[in-house]
C-alpha positions in Angstrom: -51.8 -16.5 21.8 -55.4 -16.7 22.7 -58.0 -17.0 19.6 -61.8 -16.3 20.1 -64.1 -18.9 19.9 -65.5 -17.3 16.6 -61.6 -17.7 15.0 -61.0 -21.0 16.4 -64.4 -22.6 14.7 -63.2 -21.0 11.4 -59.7 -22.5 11.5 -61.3 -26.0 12.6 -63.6 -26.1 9.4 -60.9 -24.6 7.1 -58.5 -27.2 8.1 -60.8 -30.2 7.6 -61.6 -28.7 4.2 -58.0 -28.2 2.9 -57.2 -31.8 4.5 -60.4 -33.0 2.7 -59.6 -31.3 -0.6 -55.6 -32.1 -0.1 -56.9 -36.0 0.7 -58.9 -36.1 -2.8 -56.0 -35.0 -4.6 -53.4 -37.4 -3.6 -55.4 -40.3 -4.3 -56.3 -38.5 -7.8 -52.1 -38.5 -7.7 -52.0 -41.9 -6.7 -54.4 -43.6 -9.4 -56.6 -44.5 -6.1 -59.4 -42.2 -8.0 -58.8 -42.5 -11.7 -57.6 -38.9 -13.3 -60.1 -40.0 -15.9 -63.1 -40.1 -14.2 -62.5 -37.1 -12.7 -62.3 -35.0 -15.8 -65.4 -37.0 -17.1 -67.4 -35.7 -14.0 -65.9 -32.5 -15.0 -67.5 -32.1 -18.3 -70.4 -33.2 -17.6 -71.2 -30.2 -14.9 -73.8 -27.9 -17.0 -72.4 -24.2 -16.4 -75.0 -21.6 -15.6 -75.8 -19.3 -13.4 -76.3 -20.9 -10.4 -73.4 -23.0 -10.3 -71.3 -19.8 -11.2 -72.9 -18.2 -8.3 -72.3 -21.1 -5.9 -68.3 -21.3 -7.2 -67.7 -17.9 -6.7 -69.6 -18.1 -3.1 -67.3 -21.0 -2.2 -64.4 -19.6 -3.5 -64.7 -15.8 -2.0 -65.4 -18.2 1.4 -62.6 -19.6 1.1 -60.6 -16.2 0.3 -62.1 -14.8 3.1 -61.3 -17.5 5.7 -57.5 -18.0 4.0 -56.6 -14.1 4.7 -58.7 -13.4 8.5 -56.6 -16.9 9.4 -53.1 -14.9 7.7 -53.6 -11.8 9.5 -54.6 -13.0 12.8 -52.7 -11.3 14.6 -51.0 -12.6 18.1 -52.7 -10.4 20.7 -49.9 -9.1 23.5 -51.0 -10.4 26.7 -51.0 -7.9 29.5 -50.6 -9.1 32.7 -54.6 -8.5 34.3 -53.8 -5.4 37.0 -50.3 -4.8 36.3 -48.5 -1.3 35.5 -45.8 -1.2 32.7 -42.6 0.5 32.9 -39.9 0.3 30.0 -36.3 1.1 30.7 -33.5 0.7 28.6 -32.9 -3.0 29.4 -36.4 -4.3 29.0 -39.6 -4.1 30.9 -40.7 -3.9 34.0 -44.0 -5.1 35.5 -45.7 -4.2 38.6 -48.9 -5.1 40.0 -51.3 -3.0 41.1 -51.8 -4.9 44.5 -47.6 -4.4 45.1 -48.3 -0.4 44.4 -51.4 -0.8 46.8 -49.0 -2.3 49.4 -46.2 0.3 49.0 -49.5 2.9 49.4 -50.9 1.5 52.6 -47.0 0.9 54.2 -46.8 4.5 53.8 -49.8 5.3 55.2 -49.6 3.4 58.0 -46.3 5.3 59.4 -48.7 7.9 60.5 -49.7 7.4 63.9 -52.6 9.7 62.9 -54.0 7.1 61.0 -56.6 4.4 62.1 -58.0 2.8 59.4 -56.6 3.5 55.7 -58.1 2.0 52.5 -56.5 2.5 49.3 -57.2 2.4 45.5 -54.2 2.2 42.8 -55.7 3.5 39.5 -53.3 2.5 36.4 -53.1 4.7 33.6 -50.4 4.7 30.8 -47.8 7.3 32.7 -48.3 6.8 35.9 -50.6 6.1 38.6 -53.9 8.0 40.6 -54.1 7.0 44.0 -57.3 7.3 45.9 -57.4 7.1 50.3 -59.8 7.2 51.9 -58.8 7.3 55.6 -60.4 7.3 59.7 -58.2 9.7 61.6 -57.2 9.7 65.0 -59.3 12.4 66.9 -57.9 15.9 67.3 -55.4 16.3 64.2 -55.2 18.8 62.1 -56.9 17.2 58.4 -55.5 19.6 56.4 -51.8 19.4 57.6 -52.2 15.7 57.8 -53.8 15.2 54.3 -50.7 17.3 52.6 -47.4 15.4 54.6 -49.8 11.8 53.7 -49.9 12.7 50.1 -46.4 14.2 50.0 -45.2 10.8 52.0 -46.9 8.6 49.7 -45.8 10.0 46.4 -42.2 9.9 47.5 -42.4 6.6 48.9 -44.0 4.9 46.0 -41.9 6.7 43.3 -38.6 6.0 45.2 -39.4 1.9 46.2 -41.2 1.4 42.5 -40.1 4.2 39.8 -43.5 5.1 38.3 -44.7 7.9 38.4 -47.1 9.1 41.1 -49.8 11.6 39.3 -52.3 12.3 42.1 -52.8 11.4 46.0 -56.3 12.1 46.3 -56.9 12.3 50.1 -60.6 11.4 51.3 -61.3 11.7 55.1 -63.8 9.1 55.8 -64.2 9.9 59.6 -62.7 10.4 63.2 -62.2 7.5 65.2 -64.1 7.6 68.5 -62.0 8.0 71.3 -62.7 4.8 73.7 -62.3 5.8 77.5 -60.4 3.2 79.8 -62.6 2.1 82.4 -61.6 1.9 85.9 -62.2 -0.3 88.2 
């Protein structure tokens, strides 16, 4: 469980307090402070209205503290970057940079293909997945864009299970042709 700064400085003080205030009491238990003196002191507090409003400052403080500490709730940690995928014998987590390398394995089966990169956009039932790709020169884009996004959604939804929402194809640019020289 990881607390915020804010929550961890509030448990600190509360803690010494009650250890303080639980420390007091023993020795009042003890005889270590005499029960006497203590209801002595007690008496002689004059009640008015500003030591009503500092008790009922101190005590809604301490209400306050006593039920953000109770229902501070445990925070699930989520893996940073990973996809989950429930099955019906548990969970199943897998990172966005495995997806990205399923993507660009895929990609990279086309001989058409130069230079690939690839983004792996997570939502909660499925995945996007963005190229953006240098071709070879003379290919047809359009009949090369639709078997790369129809190769890539099968491949990643076969090898991981999730869900593949969207192969969103971008052609960045043709790759020159380099001539062999002769000599």
């Amino acid at each position: 469980m990881k607390i915020n700064w804010a929550d961890r400085i509030l448990l600190v003080v509360y803690t010494l307090l009650i250890a303080i205030v639980s420390l007091a009491l023993m020795a009042i238990a003890v005889g270590i402070i005499p029960f006497a003196g203590v209801v002595e002191y007690i008496n002689g507090i004059q009640y008015n209205w500003g030591f009503a409003v500092a008790v009922f400052l101190v005590s809604l403080a301490f209400l306050l503290a006593s039920l953000r500490l109770l229902f501070l709730r445990q925070r699930r940690t989520n893996f940073a970057g990973t996809l989950i995928k429930n099955t019906e014998l548990g969970m199943i987590r897998v990172s966005i940079s495995t997806l990205d390398t399923l993507v660009q394995k895929a990609v990279r089966g086309f001989s058409e293909v130069k230079d690939v990169k690839s983004l792996v956009v997570a939502e909660p039932d499925g995945i996007r997945i963005r190229l953006s790709m240098q071709l070879m020169p003379d290919v047809n884009i359009p009949e090369i864009s639709q078997a790369i996004q129809k190769k890539v959604k099968e491949y990643v939804e076969a090898t991981a299970g999730i869900l593949v929402k969207e192969v969103y194809v971008y052609i960045d640019n043709l790759a020159a042709l380099q001539r062999s020289r002769v000599e």
